[in-house]
Every structure is written in structure tokens, then in C-alpha cells.
Chimera marker file (.cmm) of the C-alpha trace (Angstrom):
<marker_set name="trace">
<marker id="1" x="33.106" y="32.786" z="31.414" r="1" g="1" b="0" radius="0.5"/>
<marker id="2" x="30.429" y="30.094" z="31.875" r="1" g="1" b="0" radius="0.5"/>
<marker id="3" x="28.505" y="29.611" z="34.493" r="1" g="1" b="0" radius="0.5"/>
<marker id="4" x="28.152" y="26.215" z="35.317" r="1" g="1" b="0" radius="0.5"/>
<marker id="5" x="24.922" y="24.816" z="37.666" r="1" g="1" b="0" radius="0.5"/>
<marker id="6" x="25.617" y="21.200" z="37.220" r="1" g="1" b="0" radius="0.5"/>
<marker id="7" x="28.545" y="19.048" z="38.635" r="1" g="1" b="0" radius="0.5"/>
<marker id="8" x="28.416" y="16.623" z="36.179" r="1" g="1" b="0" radius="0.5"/>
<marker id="9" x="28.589" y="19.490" z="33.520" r="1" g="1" b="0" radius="0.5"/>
<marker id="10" x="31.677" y="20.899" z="35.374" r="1" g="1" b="0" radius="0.5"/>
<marker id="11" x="33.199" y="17.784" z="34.946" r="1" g="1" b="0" radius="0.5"/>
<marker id="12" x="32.774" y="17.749" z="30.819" r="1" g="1" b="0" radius="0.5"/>
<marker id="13" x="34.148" y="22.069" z="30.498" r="1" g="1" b="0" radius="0.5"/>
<marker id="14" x="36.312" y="22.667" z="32.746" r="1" g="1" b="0" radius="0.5"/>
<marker id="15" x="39.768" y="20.744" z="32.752" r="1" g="1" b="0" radius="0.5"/>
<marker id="16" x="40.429" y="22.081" z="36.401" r="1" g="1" b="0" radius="0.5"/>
<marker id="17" x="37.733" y="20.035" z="37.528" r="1" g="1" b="0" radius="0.5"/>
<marker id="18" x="39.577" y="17.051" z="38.682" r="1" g="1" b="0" radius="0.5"/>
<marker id="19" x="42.060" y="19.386" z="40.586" r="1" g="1" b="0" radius="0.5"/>
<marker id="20" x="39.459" y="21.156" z="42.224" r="1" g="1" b="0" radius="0.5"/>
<marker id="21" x="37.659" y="18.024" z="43.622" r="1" g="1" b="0" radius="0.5"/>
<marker id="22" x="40.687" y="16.187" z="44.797" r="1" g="1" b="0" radius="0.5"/>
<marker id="23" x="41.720" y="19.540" z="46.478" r="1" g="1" b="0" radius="0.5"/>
<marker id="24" x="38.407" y="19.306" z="48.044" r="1" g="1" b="0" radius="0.5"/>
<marker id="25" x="38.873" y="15.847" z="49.202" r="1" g="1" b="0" radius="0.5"/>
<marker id="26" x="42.659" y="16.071" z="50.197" r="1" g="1" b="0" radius="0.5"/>
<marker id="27" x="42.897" y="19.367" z="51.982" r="1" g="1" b="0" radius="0.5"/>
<marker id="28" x="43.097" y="18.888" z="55.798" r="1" g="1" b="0" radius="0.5"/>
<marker id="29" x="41.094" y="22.177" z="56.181" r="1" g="1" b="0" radius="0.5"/>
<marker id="30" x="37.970" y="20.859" z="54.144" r="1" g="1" b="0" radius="0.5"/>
<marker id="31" x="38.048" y="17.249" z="53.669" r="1" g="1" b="0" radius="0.5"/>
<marker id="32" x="36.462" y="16.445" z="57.333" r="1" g="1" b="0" radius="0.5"/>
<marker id="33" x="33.345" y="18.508" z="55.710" r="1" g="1" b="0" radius="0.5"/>
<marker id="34" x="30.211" y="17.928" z="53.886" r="1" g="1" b="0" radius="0.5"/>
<marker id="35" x="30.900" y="19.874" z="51.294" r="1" g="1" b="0" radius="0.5"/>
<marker id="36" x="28.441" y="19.290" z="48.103" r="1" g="1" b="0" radius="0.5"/>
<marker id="37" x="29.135" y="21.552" z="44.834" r="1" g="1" b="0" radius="0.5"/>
<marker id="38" x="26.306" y="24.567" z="44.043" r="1" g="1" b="0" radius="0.5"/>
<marker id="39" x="28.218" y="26.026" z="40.590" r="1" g="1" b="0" radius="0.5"/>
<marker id="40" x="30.901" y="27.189" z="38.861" r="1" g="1" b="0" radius="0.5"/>
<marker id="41" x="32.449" y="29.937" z="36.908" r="1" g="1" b="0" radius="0.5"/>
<marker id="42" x="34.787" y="28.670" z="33.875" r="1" g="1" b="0" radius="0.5"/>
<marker id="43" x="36.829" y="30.274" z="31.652" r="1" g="1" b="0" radius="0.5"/>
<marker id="44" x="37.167" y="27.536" z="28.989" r="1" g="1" b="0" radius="0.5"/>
<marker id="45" x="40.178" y="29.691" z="26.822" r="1" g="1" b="0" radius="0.5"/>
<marker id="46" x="42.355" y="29.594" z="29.889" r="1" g="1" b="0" radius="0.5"/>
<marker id="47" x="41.404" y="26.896" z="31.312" r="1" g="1" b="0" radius="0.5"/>
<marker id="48" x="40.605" y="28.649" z="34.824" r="1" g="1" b="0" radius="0.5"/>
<marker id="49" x="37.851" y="27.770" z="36.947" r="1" g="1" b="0" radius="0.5"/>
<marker id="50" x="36.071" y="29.259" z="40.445" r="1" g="1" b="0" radius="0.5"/>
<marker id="51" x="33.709" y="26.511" z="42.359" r="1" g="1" b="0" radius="0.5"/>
<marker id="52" x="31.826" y="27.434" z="45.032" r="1" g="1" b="0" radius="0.5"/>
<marker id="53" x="30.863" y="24.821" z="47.583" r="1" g="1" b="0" radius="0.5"/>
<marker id="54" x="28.620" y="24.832" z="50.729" r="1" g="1" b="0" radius="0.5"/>
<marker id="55" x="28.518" y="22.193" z="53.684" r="1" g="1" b="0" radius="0.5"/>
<marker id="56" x="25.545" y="20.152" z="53.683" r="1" g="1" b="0" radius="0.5"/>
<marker id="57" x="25.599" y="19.187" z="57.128" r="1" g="1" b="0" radius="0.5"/>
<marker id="58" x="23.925" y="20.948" z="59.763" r="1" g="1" b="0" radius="0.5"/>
<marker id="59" x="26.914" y="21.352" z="62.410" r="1" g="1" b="0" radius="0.5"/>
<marker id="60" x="28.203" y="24.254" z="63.616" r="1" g="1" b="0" radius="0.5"/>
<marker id="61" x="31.731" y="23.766" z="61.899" r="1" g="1" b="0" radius="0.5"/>
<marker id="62" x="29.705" y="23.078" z="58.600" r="1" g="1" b="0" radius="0.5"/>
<marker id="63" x="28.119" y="26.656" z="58.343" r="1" g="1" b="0" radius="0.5"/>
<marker id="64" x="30.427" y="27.822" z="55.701" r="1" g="1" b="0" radius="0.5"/>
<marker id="65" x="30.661" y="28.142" z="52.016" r="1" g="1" b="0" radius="0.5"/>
<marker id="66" x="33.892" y="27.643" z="49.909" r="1" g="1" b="0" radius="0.5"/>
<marker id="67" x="35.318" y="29.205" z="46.877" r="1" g="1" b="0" radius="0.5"/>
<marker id="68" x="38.087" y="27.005" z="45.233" r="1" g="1" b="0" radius="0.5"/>
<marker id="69" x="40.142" y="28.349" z="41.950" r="1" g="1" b="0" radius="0.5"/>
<marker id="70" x="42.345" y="26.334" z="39.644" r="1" g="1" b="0" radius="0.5"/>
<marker id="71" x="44.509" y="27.875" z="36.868" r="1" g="1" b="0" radius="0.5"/>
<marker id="72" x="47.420" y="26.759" z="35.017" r="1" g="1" b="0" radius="0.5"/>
<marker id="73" x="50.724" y="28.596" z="35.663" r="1" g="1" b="0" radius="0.5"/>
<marker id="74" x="53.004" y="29.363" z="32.457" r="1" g="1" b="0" radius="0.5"/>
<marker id="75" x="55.236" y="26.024" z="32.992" r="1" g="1" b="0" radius="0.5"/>
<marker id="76" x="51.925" y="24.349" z="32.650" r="1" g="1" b="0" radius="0.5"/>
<marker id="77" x="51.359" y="23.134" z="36.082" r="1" g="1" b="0" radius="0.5"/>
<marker id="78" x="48.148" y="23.903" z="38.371" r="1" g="1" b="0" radius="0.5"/>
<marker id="79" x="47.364" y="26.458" z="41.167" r="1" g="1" b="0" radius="0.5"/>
<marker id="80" x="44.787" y="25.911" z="43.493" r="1" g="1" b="0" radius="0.5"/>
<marker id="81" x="43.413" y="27.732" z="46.166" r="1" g="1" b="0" radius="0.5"/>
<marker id="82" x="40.729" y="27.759" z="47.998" r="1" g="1" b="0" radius="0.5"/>
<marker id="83" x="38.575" y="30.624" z="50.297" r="1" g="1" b="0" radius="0.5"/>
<marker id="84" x="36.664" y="29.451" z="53.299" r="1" g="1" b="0" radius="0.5"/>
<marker id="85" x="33.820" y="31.629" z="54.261" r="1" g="1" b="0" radius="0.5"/>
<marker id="86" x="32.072" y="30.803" z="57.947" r="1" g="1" b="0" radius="0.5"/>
<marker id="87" x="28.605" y="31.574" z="58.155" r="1" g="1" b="0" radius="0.5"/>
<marker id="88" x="26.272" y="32.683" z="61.426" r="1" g="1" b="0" radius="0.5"/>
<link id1="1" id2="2" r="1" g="1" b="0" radius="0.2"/>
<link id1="2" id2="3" r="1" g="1" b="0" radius="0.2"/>
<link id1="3" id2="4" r="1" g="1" b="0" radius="0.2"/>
<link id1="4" id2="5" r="1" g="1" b="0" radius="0.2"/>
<link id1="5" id2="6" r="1" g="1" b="0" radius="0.2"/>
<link id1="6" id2="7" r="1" g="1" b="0" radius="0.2"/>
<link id1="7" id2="8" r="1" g="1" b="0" radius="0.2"/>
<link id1="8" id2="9" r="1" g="1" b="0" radius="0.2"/>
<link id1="9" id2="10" r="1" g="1" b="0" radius="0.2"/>
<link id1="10" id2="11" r="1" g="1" b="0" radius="0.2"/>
<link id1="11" id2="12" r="1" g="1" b="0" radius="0.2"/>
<link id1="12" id2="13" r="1" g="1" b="0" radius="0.2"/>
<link id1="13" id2="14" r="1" g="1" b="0" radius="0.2"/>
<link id1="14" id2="15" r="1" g="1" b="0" radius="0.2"/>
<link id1="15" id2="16" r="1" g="1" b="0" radius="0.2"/>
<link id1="16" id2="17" r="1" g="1" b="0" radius="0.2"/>
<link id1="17" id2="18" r="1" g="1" b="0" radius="0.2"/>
<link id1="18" id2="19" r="1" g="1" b="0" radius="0.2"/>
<link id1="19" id2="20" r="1" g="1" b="0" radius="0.2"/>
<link id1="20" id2="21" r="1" g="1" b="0" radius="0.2"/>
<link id1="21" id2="22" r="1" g="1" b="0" radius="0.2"/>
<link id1="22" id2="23" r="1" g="1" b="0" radius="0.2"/>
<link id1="23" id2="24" r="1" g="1" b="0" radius="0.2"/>
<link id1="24" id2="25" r="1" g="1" b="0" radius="0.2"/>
<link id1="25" id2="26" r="1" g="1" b="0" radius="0.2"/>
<link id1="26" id2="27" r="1" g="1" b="0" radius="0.2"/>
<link id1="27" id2="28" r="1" g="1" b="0" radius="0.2"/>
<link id1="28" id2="29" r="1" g="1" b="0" radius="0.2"/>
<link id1="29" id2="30" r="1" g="1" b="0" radius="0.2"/>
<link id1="30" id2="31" r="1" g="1" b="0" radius="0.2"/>
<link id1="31" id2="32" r="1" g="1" b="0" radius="0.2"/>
<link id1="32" id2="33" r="1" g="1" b="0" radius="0.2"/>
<link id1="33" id2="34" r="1" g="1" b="0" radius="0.2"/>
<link id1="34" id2="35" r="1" g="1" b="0" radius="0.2"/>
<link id1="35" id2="36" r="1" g="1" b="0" radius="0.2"/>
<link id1="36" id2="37" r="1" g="1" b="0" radius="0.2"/>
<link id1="37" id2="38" r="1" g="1" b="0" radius="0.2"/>
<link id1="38" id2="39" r="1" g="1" b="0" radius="0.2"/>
<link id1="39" id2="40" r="1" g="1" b="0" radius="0.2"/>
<link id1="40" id2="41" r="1" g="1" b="0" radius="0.2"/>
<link id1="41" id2="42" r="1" g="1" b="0" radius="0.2"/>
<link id1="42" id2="43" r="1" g="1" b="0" radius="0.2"/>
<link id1="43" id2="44" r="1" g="1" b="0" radius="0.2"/>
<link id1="44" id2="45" r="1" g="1" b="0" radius="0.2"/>
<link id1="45" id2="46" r="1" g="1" b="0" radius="0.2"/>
<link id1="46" id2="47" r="1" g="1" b="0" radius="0.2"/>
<link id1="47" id2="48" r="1" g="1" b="0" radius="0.2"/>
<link id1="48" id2="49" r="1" g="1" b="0" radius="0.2"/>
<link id1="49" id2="50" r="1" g="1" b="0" radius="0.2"/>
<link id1="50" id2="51" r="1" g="1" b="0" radius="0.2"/>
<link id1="51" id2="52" r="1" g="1" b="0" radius="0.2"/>
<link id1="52" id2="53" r="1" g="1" b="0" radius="0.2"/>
<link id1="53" id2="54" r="1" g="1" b="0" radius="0.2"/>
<link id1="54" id2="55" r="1" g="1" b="0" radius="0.2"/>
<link id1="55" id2="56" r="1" g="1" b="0" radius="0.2"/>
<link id1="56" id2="57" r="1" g="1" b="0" radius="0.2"/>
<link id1="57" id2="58" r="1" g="1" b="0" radius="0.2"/>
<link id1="58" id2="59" r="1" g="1" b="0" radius="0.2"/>
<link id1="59" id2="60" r="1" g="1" b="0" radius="0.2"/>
<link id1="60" id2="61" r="1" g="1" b="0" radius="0.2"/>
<link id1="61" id2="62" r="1" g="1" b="0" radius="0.2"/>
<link id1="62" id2="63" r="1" g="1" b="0" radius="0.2"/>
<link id1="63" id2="64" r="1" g="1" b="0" radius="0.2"/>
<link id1="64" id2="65" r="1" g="1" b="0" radius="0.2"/>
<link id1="65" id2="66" r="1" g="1" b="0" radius="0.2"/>
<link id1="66" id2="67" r="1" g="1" b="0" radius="0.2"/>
<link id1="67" id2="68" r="1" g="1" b="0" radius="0.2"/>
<link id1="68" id2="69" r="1" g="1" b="0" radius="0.2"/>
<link id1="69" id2="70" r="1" g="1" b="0" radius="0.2"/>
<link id1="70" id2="71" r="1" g="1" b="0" radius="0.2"/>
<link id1="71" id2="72" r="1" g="1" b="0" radius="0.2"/>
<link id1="72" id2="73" r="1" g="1" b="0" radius="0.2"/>
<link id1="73" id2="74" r="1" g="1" b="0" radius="0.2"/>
<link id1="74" id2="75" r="1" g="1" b="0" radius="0.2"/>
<link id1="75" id2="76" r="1" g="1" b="0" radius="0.2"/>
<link id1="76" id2="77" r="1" g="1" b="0" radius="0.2"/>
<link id1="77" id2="78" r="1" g="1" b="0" radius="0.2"/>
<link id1="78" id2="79" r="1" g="1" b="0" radius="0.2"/>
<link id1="79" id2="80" r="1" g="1" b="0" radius="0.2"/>
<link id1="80" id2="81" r="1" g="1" b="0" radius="0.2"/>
<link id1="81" id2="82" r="1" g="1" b="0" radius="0.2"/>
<link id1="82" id2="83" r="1" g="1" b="0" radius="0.2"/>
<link id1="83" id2="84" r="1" g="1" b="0" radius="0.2"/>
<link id1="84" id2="85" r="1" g="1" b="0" radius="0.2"/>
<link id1="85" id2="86" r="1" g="1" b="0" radius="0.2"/>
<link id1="86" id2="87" r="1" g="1" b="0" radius="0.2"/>
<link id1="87" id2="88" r="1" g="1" b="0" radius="0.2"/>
</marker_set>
């Protein structure tokens, strides 16, 4: 696994990339949030990858951090999920 500090290096390793931001910016849960990238975990091989985000915005909704994963299923197509941790 690589651990990945910088977005625009997330972009070049990890072919879940592009999955993971558009379920970022699609999902009715997070996309009303400020959410800016911190790092990632990516397991180039399988081409699995864990992001964590956190909400830059200083409301109370936006106290939370959020953990989306993206791996390919054996037909080839993508899973993602995503875990939504709510801070104090």
C-alpha cells in the first residue's frame, strides 16, 4: 500500500481516483459539504484505494471526516463506499 499525501498524486496512482471524487461530488449524503482531500491509502496491484476526507467548513454539520473505498469487483466493475464519521 502507498500512502498518498497529495491529491494531485492520487490522481496519477490510483485508478479509483476518478470514482472516488465523483462519489464525493454525487452522493446526496456528502456533496452539500466542504469536503477537501487529506490522503490516501492505495494498493496499486489491485487497484483499491481508501481516501479520507474532512469538511473544511466550520458548521456544525461539517464536523466530520470521511473514509471513501473503491475496488474493482471480479466482472470488472467498481464498488464504492463511503464511512461518515461526525466529530464533537
Amino acid at each position: 500500500m502507498e500512502h498518498v499525501l497529495n491529491k494531485d498524486r492520487f490522481w496519477d496512482v490510483a485508478p479509483a481516483a476518478e470514482r472516488i471524487f465523483g462519489h464525493v461530488k454525487s452522493h446526496p449524503e456528502l456533496s452539500e459539504m466542504a469536503l477537501a482531500f487529506d490522503y490516501a491509502l492505495v494498493d496499486a496491484p489491485s487497484s483499491r484505494a481508501v481516501a479520507k476526507f474532512s469538511c473544511s467548513s466550520l458548521c456544525r454539520t461539517c464536523h466530520a471526516n470521511v473514509w471513501v473505498t473503491a475496488a474493482t469487483q471480479m466482472d470488472g466493475s467498481w464498488q464504492v463506499t463511503h464511512l461518515l464519521q461526525w466529530g464533537d
